[in-house]
Backbone as numpy.savetxt, mean C-alpha at the origin, in Angstrom:
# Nx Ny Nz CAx CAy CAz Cx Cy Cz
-0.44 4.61 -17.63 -0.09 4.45 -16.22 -0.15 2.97 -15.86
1.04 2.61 -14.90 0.91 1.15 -14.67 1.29 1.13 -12.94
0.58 0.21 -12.51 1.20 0.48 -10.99 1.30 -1.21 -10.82
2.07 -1.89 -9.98 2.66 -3.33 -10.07 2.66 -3.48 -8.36
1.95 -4.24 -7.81 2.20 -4.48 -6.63 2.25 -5.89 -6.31
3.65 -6.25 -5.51 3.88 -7.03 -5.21 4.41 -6.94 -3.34
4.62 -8.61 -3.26 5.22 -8.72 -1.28 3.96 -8.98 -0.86
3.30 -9.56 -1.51 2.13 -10.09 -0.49 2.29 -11.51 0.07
1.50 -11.86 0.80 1.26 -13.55 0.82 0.64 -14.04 2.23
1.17 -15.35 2.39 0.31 -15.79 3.74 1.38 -15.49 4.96
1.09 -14.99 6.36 1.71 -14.64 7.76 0.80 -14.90 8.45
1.63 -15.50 9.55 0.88 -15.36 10.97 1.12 -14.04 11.49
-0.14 -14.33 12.35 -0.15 -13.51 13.46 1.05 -12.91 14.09
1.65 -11.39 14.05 2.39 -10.94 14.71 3.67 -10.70 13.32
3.45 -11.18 12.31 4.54 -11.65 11.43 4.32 -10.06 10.78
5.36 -9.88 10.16 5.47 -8.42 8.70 5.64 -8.88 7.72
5.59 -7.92 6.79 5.49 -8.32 5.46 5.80 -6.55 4.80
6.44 -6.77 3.35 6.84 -5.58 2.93 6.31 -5.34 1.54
5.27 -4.28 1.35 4.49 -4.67 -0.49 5.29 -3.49 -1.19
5.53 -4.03 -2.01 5.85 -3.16 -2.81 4.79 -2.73 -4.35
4.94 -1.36 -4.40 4.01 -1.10 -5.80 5.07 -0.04 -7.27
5.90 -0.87 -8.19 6.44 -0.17 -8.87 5.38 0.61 -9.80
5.58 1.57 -10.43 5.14 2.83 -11.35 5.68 3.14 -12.45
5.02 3.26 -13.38 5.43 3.64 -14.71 4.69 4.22 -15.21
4.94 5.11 -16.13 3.49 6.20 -17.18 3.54 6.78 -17.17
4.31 7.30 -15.88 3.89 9.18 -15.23 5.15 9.43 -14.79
4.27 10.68 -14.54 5.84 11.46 -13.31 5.64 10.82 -12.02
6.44 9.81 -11.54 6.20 9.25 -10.25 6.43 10.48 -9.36
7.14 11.26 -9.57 7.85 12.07 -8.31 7.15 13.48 -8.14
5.91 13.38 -8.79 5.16 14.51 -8.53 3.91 14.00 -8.01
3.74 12.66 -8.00 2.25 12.30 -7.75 2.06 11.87 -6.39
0.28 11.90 -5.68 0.47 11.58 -4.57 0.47 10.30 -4.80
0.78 9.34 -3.24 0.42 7.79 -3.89 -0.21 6.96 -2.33
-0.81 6.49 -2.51 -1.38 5.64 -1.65 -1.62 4.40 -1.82
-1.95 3.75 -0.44 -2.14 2.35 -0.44 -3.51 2.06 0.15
-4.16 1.02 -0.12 -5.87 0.88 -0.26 -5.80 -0.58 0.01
-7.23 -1.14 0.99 -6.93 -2.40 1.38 -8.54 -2.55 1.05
-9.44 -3.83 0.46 -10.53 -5.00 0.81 -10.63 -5.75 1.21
-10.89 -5.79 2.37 -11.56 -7.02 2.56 -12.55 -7.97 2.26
-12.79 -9.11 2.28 -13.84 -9.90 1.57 -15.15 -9.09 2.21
-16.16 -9.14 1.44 -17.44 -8.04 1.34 -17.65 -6.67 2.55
-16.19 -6.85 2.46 -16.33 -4.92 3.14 -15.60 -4.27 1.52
-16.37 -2.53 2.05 -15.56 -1.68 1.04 -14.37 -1.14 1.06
-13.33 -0.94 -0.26 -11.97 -0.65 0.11 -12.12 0.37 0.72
-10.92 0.42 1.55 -10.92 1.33 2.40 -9.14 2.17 2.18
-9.36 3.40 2.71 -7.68 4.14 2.93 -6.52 3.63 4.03
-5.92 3.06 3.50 -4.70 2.59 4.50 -3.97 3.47 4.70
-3.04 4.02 3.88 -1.75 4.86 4.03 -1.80 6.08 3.03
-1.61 7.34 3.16 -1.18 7.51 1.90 0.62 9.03 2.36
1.19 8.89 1.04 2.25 10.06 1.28 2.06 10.81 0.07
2.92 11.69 -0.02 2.79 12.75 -0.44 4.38 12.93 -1.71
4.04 13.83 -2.93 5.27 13.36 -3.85 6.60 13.49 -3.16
6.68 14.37 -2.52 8.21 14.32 -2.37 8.09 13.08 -0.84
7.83 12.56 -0.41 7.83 11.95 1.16 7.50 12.58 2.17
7.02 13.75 2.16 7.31 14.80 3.26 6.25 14.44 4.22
5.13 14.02 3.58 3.84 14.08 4.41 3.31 12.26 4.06
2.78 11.91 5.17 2.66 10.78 5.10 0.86 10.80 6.40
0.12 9.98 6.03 -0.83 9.89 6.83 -1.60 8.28 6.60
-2.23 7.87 7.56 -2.39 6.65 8.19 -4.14 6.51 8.42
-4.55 5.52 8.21 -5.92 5.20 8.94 -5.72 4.68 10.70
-6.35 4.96 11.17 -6.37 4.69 12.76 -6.21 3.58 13.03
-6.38 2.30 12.49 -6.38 0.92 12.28 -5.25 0.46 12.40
-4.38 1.55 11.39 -3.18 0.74 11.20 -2.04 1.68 11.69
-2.16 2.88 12.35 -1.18 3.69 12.84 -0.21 3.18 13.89
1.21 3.71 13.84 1.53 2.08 14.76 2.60 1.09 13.93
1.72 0.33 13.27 2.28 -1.00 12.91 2.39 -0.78 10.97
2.08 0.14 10.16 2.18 0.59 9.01 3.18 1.42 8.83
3.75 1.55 7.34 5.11 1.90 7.13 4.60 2.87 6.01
4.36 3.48 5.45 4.40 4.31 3.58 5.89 4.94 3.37
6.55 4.31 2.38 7.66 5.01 2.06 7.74 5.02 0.14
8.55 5.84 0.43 8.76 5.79 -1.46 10.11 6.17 -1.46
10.62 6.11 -2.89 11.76 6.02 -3.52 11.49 6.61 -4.80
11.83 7.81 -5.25 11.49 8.37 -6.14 12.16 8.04 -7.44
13.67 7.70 -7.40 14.69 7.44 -7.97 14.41 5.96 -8.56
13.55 5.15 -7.64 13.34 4.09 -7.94 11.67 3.58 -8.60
10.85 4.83 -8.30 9.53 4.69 -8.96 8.77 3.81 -8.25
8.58 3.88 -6.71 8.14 2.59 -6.26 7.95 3.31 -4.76
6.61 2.94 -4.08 6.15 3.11 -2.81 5.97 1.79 -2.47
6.22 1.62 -1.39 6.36 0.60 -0.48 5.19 0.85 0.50
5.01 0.07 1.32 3.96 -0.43 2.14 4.94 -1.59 3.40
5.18 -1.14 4.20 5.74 -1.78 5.61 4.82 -2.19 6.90
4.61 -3.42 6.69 3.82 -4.33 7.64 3.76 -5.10 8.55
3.85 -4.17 9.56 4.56 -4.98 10.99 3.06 -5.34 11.96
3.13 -6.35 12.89 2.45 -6.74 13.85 1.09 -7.02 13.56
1.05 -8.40 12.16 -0.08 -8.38 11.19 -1.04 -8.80 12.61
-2.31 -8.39 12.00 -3.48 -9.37 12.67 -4.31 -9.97 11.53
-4.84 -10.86 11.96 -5.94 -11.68 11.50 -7.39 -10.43 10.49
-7.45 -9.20 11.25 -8.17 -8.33 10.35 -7.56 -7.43 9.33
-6.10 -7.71 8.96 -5.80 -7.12 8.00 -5.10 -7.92 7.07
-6.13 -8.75 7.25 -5.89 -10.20 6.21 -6.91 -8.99 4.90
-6.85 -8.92 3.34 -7.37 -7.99 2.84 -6.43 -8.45 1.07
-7.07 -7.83 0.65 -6.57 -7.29 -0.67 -5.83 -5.92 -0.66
-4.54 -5.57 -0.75 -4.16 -4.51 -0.93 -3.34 -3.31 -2.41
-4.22 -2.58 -2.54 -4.48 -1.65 -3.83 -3.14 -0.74 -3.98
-2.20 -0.35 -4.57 -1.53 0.74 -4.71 -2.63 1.68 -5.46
-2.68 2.70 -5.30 -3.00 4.15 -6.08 -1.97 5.55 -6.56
-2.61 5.33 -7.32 -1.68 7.32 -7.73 -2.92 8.04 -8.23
-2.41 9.20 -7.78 -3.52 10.56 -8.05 -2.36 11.28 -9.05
-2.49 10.78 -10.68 -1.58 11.89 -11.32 -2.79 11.92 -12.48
-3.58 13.05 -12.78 -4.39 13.40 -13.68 -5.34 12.21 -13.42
-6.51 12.15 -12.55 -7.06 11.02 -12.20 -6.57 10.50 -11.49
-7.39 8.99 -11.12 -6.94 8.40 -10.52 -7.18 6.91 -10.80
-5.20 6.39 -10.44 -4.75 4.92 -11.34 -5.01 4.07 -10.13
-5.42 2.55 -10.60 -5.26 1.49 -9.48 -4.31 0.25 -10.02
-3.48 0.24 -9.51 -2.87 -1.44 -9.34 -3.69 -2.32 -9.42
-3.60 -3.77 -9.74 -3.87 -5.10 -9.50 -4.64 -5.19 -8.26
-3.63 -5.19 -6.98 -3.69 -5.97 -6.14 -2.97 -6.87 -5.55
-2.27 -6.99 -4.64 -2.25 -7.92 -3.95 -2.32 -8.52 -2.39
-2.56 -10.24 -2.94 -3.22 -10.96 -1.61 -2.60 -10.22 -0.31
-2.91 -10.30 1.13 -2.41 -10.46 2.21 -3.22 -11.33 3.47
-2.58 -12.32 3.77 -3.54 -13.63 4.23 -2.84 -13.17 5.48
-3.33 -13.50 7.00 -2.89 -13.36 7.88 -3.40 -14.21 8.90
-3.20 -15.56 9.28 -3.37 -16.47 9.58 -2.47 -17.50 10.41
-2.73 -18.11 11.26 -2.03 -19.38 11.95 -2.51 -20.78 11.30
């Protein structure tokens, strides 16, 4: 299993940003998949997650609103849509899949700053 996340970087305040996490290893189109954020010495926490086919999609309270979860099955890749950054979701952000266990991505940065 490989999960690849990229679209991070530095934004101001109010700015979006679009992450993407490609997949390989598995059956992308049966697995659930989510997105996972750290912050510097807080614990990761649940951002987004959907469901294999797209049908079901659910949100942390934080970010309901201004968060996107989409996927592309055809394309092996959940996305992450990031509108109306603030300064607290400046973070590290995780792709996940739940297919026999559970896989983590890299990571990547999201700076959110003036």
């Amino acid at each position: 299993v490989q999960l690849v996340e990229s679209g991070g970087g530095l934004v101001q305040p109010g700015g979006s940003l679009r992450l993407s996490c490609a997949a390989s290893g598995f059956t992308f189109n049966r697995a659930y998949m989510s997105w996972w954020r750290q912050a510097p010495e807080k614990e990761r926490e649940l951002v987004a997650g959907i469901t294999s086919t797209g049908g079901n999609t659910n949100y942390a309270d934080s970010v309901k609103g201004r968060f996107t979860i989409s996927r592309d099955n055809a394309k092996n890749t959940v996305y992450l849509q990031i509108d109306s950054l603030k300064p607290e979701d400046t973070a590290v952000y995780y792709c996940r899949a739940n297919w026999v266990g559970v896989h983590w991505g890299q990571g990547t940065q999201v700076t959110v700053s003036s």
